[in-house]
DRENPA-3360 file (N, C-alpha, C; in nm, 2 decimals, always signed):
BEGIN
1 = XXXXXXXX = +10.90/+11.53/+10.70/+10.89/+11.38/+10.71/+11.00/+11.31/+10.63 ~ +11.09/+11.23/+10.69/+11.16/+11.12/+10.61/+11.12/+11.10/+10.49 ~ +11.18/+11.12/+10.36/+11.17/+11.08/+10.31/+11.19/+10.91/+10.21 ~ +11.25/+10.90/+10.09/+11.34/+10.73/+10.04/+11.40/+10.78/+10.09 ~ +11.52/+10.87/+10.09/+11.61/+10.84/+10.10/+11.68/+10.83/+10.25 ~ +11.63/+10.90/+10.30/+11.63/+10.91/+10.45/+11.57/+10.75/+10.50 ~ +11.49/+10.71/+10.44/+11.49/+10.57/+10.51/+11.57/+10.43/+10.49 ~ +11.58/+10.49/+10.32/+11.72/+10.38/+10.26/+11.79/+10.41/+10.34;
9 = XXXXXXXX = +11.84/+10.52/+10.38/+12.01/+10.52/+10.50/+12.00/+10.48/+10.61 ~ +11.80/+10.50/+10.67/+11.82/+10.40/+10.80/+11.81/+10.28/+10.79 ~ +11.79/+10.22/+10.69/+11.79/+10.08/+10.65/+11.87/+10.03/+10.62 ~ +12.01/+10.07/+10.59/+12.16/+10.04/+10.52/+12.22/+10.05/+10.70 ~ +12.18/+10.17/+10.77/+12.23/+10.20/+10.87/+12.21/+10.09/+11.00 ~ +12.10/+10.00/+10.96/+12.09/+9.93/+11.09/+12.09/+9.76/+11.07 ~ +12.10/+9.75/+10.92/+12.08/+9.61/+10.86/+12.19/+9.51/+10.90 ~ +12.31/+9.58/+10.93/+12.42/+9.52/+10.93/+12.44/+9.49/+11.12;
17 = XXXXXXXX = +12.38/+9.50/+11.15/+12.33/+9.49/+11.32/+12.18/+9.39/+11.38 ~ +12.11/+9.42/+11.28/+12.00/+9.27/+11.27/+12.02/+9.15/+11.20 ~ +12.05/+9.15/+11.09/+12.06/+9.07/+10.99/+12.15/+8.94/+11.06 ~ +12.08/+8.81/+11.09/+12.15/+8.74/+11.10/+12.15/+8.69/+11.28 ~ +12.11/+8.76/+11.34/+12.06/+8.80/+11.47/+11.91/+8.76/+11.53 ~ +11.96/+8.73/+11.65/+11.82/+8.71/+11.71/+11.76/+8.80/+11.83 ~ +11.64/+8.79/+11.80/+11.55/+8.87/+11.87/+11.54/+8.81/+12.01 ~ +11.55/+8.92/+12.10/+11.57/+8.83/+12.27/+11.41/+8.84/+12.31;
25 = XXXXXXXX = +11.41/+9.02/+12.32/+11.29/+9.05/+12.38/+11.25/+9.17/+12.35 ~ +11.12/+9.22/+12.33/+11.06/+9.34/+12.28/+11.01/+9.42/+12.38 ~ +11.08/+9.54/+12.42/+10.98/+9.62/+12.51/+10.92/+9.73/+12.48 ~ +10.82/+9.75/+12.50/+10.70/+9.82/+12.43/+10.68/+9.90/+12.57 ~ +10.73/+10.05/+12.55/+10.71/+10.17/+12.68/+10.54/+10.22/+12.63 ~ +10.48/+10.23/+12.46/+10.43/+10.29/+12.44/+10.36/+10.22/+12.30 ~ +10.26/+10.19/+12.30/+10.13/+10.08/+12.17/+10.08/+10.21/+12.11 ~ +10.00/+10.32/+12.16/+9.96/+10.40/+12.11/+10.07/+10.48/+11.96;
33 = XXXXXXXX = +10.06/+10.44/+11.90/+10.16/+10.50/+11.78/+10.06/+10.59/+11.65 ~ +10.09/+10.59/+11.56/+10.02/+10.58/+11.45/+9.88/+10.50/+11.40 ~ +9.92/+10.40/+11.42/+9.82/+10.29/+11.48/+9.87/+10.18/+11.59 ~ +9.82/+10.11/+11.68/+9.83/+10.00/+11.77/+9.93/+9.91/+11.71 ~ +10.02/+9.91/+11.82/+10.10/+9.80/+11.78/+10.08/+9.68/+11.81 ~ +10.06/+9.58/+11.73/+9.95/+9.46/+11.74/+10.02/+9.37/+11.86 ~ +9.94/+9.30/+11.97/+9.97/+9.23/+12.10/+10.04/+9.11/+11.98 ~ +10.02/+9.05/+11.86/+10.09/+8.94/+11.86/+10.27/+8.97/+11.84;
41 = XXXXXXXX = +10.25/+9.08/+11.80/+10.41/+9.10/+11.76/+10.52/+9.09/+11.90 ~ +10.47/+9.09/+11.99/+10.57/+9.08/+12.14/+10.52/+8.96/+12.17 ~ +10.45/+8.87/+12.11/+10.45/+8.68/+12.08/+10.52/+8.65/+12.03 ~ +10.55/+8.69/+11.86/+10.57/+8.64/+11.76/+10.70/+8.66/+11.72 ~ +10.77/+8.79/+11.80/+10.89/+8.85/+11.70/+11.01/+8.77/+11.77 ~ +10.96/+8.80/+11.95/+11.10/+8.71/+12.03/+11.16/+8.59/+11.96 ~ +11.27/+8.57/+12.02/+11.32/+8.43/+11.96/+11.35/+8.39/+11.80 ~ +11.30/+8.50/+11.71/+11.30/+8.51/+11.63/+11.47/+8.57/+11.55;
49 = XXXXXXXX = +11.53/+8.53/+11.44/+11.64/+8.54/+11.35/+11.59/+8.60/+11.29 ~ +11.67/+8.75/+11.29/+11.60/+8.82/+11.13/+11.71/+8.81/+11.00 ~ +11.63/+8.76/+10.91/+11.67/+8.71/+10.82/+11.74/+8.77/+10.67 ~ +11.65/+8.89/+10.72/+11.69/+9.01/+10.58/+11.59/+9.14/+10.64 ~ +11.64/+9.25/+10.59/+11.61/+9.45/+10.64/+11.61/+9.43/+10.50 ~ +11.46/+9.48/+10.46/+11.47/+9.57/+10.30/+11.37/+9.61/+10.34 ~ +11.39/+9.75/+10.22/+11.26/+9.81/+10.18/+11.18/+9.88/+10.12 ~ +11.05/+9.87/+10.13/+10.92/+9.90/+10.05/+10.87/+10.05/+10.08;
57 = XXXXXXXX = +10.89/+10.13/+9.97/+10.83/+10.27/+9.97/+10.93/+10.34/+10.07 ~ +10.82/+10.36/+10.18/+10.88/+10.43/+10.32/+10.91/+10.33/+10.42 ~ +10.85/+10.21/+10.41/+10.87/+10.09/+10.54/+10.93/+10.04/+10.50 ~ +11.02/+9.99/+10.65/+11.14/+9.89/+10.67/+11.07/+9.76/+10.70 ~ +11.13/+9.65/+10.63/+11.06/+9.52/+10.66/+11.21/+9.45/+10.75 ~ +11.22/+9.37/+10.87/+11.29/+9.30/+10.91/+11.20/+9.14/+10.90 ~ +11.26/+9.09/+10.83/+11.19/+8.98/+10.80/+11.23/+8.84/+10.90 ~ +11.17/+8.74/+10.91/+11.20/+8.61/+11.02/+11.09/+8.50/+10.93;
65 = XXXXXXXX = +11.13/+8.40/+11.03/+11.05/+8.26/+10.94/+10.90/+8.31/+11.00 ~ +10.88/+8.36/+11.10/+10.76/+8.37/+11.17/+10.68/+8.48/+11.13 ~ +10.73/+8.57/+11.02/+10.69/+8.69/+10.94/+10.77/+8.82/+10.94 ~ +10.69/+8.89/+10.92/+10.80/+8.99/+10.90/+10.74/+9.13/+10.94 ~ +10.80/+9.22/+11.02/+10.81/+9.33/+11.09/+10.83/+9.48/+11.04 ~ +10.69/+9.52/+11.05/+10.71/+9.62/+10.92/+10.71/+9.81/+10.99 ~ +10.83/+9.86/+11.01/+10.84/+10.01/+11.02/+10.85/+10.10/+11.00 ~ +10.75/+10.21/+11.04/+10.76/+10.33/+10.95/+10.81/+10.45/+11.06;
73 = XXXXXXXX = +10.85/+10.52/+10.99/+10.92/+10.63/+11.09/+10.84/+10.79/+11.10 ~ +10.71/+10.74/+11.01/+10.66/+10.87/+11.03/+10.69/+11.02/+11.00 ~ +10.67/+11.10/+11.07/+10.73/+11.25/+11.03/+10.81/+11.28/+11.11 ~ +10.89/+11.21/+11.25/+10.97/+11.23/+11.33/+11.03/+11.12/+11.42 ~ +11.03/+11.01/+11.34/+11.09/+10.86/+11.41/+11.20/+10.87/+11.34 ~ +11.31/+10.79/+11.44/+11.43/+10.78/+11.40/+11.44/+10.61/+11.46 ~ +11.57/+10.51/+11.41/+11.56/+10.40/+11.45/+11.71/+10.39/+11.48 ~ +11.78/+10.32/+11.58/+11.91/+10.37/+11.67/+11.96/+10.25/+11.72;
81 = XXXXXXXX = +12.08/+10.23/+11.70/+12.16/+10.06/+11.74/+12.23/+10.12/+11.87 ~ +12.14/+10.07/+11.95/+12.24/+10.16/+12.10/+12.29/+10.05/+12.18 ~ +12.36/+10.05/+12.32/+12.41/+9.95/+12.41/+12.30/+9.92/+12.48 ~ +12.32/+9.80/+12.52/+12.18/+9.73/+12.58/+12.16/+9.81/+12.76 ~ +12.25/+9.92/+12.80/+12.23/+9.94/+12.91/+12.17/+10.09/+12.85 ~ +12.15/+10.10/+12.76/+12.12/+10.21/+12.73/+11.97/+10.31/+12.77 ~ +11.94/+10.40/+12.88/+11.85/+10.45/+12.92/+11.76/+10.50/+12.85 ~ +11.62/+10.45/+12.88/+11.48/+10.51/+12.75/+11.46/+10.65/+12.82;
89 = XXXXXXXX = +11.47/+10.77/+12.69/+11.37/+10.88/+12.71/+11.27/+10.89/+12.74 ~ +11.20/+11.03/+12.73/+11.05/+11.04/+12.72/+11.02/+10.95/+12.56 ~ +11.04/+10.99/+12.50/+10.98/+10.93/+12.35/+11.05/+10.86/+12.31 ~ +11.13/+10.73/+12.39/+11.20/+10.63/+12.32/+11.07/+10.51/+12.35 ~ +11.04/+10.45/+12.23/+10.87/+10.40/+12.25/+10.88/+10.27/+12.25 ~ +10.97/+10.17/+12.21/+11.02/+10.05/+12.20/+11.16/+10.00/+12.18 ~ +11.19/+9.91/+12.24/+11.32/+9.85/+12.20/+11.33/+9.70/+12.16 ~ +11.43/+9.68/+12.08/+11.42/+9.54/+12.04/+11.57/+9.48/+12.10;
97 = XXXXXXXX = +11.54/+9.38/+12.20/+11.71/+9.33/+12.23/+11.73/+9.24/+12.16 ~ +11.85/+9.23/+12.11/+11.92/+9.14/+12.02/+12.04/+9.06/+12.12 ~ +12.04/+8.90/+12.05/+12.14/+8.83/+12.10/+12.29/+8.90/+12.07 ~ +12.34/+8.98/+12.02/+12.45/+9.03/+12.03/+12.51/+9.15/+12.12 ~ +12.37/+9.19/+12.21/+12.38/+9.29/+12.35/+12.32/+9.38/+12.30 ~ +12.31/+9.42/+12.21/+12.22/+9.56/+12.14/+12.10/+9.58/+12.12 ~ +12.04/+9.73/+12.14/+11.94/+9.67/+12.11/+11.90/+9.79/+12.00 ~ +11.76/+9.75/+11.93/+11.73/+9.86/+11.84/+11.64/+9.95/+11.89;
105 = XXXXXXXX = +11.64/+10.07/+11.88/+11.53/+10.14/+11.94/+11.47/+10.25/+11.87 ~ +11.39/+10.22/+11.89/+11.27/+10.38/+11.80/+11.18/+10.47/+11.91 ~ +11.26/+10.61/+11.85/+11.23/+10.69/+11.91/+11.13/+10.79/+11.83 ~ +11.01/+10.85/+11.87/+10.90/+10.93/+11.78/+10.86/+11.07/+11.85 ~ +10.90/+11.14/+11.89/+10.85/+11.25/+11.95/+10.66/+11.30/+11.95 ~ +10.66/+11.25/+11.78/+10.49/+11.30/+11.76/+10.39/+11.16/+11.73 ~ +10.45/+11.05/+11.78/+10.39/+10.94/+11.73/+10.33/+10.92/+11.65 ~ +10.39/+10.93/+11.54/+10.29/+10.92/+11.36/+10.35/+10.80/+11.34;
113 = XXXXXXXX = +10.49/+10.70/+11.32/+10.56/+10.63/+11.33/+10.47/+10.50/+11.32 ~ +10.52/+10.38/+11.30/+10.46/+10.24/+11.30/+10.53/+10.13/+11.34 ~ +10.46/+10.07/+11.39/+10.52/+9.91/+11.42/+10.41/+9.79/+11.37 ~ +10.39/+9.73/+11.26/+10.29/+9.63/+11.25/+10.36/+9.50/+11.20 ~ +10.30/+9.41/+11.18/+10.32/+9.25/+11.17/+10.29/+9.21/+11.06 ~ +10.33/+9.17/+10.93/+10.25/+9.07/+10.81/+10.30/+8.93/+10.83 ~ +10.23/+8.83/+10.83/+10.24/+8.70/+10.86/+10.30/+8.62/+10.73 ~ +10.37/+8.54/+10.77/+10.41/+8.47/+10.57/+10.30/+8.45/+10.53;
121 = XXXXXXXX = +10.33/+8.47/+10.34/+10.25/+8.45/+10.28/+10.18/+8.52/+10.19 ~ +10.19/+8.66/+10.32/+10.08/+8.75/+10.30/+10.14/+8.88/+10.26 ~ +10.04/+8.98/+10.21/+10.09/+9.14/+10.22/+10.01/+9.19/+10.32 ~ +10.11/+9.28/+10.36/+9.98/+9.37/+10.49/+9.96/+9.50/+10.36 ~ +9.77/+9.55/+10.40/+9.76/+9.60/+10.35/+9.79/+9.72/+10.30 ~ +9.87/+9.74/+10.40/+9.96/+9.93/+10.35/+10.04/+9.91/+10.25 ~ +10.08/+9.79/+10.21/+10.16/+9.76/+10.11/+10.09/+9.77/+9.99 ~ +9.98/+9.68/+9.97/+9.88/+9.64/+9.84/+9.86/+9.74/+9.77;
129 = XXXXXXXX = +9.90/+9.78/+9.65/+9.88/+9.88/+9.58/+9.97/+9.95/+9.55 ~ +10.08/+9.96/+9.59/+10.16/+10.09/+9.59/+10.22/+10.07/+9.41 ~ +10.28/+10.15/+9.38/+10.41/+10.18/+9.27/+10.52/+10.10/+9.25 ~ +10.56/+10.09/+9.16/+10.69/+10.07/+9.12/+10.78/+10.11/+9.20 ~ +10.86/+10.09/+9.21/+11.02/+10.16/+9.32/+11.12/+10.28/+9.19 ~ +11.08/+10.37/+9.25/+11.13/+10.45/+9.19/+11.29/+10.42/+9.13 ~ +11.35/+10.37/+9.15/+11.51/+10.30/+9.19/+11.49/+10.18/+9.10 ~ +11.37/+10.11/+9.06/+11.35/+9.98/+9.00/+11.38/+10.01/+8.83;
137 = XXXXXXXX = +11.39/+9.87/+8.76/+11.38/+9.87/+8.65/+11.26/+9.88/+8.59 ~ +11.13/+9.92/+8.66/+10.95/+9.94/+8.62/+10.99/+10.05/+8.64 ~ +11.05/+10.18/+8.65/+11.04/+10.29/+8.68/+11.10/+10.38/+8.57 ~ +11.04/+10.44/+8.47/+11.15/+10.49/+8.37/+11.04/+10.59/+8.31 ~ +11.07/+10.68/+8.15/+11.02/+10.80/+8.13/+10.88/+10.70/+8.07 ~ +10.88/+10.59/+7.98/+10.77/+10.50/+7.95/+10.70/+10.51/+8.01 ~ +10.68/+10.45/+8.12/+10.63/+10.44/+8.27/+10.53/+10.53/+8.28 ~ +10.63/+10.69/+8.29/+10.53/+10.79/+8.34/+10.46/+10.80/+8.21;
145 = XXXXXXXX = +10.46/+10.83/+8.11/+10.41/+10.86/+8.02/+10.31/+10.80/+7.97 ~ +10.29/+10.66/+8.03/+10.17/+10.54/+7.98/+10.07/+10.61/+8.09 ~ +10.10/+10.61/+8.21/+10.00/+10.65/+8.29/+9.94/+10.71/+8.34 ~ +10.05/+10.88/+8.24/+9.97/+11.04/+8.32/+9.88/+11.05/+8.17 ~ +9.88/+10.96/+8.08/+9.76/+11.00/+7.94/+9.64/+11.02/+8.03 ~ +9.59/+11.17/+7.95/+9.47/+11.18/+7.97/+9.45/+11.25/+8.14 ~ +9.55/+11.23/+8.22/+9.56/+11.31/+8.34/+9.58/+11.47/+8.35 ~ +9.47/+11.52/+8.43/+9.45/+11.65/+8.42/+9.53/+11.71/+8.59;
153 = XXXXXXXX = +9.59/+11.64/+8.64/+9.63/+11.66/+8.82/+9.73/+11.74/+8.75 ~ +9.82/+11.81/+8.84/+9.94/+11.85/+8.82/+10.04/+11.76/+8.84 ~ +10.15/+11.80/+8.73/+10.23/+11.70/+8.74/+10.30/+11.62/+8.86 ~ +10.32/+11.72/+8.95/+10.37/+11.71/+9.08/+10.32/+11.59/+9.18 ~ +10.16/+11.65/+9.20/+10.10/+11.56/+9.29/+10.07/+11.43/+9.17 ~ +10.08/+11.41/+9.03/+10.07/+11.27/+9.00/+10.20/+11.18/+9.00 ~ +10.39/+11.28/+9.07/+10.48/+11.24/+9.06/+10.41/+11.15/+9.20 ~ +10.36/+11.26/+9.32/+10.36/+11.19/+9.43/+10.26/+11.08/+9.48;
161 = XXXXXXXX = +10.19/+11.05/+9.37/+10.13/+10.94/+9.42/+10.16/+10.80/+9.38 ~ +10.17/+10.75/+9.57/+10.20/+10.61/+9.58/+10.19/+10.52/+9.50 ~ +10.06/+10.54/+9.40/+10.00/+10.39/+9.34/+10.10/+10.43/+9.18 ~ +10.12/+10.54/+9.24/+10.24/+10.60/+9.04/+10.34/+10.51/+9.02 ~ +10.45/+10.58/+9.17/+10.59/+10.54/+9.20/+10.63/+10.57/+9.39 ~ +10.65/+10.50/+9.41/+10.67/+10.53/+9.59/+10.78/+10.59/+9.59 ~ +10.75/+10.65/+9.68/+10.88/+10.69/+9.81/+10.93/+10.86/+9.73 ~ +10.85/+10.89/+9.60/+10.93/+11.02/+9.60/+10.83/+11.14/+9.65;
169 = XXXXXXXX = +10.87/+11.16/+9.75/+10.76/+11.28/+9.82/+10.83/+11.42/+9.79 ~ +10.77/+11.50/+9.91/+10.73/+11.67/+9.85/+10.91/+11.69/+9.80 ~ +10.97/+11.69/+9.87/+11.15/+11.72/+9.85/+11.22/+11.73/+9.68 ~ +11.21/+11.59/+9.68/+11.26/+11.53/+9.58/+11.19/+11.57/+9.45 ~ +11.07/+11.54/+9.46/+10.94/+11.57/+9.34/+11.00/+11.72/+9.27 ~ +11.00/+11.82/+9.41/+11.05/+11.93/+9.31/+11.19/+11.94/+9.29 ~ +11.28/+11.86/+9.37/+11.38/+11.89/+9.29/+11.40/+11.81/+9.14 ~ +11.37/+11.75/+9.13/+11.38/+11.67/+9.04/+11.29/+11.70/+8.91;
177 = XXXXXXXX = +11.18/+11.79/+8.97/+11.09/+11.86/+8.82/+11.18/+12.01/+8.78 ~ +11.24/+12.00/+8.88/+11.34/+12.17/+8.86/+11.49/+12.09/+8.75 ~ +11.56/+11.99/+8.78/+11.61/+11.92/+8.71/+11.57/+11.90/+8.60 ~ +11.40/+11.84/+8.61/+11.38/+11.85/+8.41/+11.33/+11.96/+8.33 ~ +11.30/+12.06/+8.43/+11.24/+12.18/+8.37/+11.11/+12.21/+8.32 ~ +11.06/+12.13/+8.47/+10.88/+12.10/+8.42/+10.80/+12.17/+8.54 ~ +10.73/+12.26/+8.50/+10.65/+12.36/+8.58/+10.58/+12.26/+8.71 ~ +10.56/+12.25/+8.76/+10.49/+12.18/+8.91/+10.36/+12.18/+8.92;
185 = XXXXXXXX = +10.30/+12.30/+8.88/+10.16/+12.23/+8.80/+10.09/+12.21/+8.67 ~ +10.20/+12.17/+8.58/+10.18/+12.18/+8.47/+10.10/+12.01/+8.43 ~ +9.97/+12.04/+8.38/+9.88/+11.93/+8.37/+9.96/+11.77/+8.31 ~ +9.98/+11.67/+8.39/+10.04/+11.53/+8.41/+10.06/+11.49/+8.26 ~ +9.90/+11.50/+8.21/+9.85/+11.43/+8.08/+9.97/+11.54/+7.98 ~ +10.00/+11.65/+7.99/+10.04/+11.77/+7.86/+10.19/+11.71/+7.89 ~ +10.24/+11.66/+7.97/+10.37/+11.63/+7.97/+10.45/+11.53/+7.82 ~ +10.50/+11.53/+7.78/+10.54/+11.52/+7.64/+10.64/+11.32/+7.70;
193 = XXXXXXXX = +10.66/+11.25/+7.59/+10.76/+11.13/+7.64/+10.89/+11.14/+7.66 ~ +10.93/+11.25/+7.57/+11.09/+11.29/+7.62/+11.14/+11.34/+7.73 ~ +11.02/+11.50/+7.80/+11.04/+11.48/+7.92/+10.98/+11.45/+8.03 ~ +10.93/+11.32/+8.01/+10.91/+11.23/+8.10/+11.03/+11.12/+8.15 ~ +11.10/+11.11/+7.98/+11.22/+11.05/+8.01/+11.34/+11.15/+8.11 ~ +11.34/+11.26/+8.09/+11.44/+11.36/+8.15/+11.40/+11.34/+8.33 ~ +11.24/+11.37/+8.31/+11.25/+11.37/+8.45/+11.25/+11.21/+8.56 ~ +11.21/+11.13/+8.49/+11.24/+10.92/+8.58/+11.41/+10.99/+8.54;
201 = XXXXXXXX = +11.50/+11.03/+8.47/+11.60/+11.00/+8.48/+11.64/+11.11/+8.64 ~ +11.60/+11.25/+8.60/+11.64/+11.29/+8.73/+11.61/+11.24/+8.86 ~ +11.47/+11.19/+8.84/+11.42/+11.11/+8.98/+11.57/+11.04/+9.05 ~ +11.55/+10.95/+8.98/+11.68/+10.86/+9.00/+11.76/+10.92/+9.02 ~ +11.85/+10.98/+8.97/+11.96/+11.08/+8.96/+11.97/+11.08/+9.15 ~ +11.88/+11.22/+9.12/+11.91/+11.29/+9.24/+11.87/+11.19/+9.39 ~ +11.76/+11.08/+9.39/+11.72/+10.97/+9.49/+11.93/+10.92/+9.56 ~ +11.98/+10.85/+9.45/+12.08/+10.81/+9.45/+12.17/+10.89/+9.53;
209 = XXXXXXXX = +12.16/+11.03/+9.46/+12.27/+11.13/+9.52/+12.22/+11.13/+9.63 ~ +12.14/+11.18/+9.67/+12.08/+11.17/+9.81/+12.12/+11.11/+9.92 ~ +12.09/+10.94/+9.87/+12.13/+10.83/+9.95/+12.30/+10.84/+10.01 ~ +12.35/+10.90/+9.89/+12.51/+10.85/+9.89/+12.53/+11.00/+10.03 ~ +12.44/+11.10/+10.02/+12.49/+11.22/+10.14/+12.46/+11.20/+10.22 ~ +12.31/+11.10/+10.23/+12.28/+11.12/+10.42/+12.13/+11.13/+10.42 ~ +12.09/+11.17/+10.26/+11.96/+11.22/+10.31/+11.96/+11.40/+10.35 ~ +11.82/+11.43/+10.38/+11.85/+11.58/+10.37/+11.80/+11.59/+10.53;
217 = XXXXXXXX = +11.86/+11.68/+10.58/+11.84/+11.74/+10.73/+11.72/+11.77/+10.74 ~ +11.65/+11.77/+10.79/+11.50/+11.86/+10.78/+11.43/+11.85/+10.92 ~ +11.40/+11.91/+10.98/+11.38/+11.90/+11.12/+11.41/+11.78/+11.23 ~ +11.40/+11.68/+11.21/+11.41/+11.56/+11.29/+11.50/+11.47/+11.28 ~ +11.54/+11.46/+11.14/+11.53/+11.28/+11.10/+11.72/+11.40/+11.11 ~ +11.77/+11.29/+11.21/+11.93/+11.23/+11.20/+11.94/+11.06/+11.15 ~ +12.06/+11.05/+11.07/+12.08/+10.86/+11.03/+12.11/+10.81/+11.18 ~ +12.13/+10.63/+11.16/+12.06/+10.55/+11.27/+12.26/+10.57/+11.38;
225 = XXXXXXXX = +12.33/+10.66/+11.33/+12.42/+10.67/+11.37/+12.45/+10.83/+11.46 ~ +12.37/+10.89/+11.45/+12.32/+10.99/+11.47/+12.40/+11.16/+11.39 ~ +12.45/+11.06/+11.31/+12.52/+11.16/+11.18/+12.41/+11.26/+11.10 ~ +12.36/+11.42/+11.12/+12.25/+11.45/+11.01/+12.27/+11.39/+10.86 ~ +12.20/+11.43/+10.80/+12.24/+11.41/+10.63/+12.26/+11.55/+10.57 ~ +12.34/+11.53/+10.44/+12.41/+11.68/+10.41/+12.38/+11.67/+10.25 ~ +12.21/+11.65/+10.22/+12.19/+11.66/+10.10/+12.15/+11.81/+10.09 ~ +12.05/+11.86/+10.17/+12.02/+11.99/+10.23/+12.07/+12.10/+10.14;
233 = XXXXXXXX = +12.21/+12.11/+10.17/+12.29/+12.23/+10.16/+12.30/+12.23/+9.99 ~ +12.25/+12.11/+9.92/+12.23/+12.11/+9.79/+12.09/+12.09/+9.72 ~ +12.02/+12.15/+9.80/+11.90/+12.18/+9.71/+11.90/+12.33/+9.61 ~ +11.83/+12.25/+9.49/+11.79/+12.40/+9.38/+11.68/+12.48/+9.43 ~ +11.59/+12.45/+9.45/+11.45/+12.50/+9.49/+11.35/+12.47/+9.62 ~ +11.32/+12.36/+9.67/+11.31/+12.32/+9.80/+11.31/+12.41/+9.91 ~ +11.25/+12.49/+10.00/+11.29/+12.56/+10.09/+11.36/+12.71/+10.06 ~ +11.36/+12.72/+9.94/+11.46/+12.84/+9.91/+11.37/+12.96/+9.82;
241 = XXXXXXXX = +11.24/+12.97/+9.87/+11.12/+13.08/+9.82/+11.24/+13.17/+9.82 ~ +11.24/+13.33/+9.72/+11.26/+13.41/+9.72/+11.47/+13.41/+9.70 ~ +11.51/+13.29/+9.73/+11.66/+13.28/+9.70/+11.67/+13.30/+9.54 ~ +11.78/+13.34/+9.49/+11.79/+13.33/+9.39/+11.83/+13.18/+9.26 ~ +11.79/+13.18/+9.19/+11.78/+13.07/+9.11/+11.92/+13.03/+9.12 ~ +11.98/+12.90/+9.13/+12.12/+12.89/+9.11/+12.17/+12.85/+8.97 ~ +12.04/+12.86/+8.83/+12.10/+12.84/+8.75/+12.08/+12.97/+8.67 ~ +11.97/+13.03/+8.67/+11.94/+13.21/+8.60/+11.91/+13.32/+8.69;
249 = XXXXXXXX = +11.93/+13.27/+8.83/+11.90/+13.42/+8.93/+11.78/+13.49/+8.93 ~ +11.70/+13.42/+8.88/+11.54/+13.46/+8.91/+11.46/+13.40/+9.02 ~ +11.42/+13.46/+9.14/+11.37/+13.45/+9.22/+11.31/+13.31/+9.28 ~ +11.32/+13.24/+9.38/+11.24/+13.13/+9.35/+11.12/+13.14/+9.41 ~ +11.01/+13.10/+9.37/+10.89/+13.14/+9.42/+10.81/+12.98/+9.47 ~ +10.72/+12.98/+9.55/+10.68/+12.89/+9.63/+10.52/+12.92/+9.66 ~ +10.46/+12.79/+9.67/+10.27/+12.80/+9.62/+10.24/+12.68/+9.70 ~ +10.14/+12.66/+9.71/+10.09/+12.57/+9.79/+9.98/+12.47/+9.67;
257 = XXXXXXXX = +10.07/+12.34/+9.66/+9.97/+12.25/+9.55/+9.92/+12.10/+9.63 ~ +9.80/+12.09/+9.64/+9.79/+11.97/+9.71/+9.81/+11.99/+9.87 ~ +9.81/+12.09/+9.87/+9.82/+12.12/+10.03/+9.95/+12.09/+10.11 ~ +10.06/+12.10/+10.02/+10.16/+12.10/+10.01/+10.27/+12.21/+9.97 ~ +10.38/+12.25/+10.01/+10.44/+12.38/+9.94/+10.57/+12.35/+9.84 ~ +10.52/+12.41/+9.77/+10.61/+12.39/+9.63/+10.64/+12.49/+9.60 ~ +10.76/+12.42/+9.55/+10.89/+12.58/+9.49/+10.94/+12.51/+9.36 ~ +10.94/+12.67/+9.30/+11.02/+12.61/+9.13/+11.06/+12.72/+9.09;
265 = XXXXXX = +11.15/+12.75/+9.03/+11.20/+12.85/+8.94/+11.06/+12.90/+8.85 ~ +11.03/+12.99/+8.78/+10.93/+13.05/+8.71/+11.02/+13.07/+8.58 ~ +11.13/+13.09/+8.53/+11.23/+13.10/+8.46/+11.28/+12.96/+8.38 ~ +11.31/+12.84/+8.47/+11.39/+12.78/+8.43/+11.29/+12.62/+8.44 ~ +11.16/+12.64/+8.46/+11.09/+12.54/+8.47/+10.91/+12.59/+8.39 ~ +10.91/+12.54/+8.31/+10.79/+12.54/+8.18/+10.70/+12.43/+8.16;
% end
């Protein structure tokens, strides 16, 4: 699944191609998504200037006076600035034409992906609740440390929850507890304030690095230029059960926490 940083690059990657731009017309090959793509949004979005691309957690917001357009890419969406004569696949599921001939298009092979609408004013609910932005100035070792007191989860799954800090999922989480040298299920609450400071710093650290490669390759997700990302080839632990450690050459071993698979050094993480 895409991760931040994989969607920060599709977001960087297509902003400079909406931004400022009007919406001609929306064609919708395919509603059944993740959830229904709501009938007002092919009312509401045409004719529409988008005004500003940012974004929240995993979703891209394109925003207009008439609200703002909220997408998620799921575990195998990609989003693509192509020529307006440009022929739809099987799984190219929508396009958006722009007054500058182009259009935007999202393509989902397993339809997990999103397309929904928040009206000004308002939050749509997938938003309400979430975290701090891991990238933000609310995001630091304080942070974690006020809020895993007294938490018995493993550290891991309380890195990965939304209402913690968004956007850092399975990938990142361990690289960045391998970075501070914190066991992956080592109880949230036992985690000490110094390395909680080590690890919001790796968080960051490595989010940033990430962004600046491309994001990491991982089955689907190419950037909106169809360049892969080349964080991949620099992971510590991630995917690499049984590789040797690249900092003490002890085995890396890999477990399933949260119904998730996780890898850490046994050696170099406590």
């Amino acid at each position: 699944m895409p991760e931040l940083p994989e969607v920060e690059t599709t977001r960087r990657g297509i902003a400079p191609h909406l931004i400022g731009h009007r919406v001609i017309a929306v064609d919708i090959r395919q509603r059944r998504l993740r959830w229904p793509i709501p009938a007002a949004l092919s009312r509401l979005l045409p004719g529409q200037k988008i005004e500003n691309v940012e974004r929240r957690a995993k979703y891209i917001l394109a925003h207009t006076s008439a609200g703002s357009a909220l997408l998620h890419l799921g575990m195998s969406g990609s989003l693509r600035i192509l020529g307006a004569d440009s022929a739809p696949a099987t799984h190219d599921h929508f396009d958006w034409r722009l007054d500058s001939g182009r259009i935007l298009r999202f393509t989902d092979p397993r339809r997990f992906g999103s397309l929904l609408w928040q009206t000004p004013g308002t939050m749509h609910p997938l938003l309400a609740g979430l975290g701090p932005e891991p990238l933000g100035d609310g995001f630091d070792g304080a942070y974690l440390w006020k809020k895993s007191r007294g938490r018995s989860a493993a550290v891991k799954t309380f890195l990965m929850d939304q209402k913690m800090v968004v956007g850092v999922g399975n990938i990142y989480a361990a690289e960045a507890l391998f970075a501070a040298g914190i066991h992956p299920r080592r109880a949230a609450g036992s985690v000490s304030h110094a390395r909680y400071e080590r690890l919001a710093g790796a968080v960051k650290r490595i989010l940033v690095h990430a962004i600046t490669r491309g994001g990491t390759t991982l089955r689907d997700f190419l950037s909106p230029d169809g360049v892969p990302g080349y964080f991949e080839q620099e992971l510590f632990v991630y995917g690499r059960a049984g590789e040797p450690c690249k900092i003490c050459g002890t085995p890396i071993r890999a477990s399933v926490l949260g119904q998730r698979s996780t890898f850490y050094c046994p050696h170099c993480q406590r």
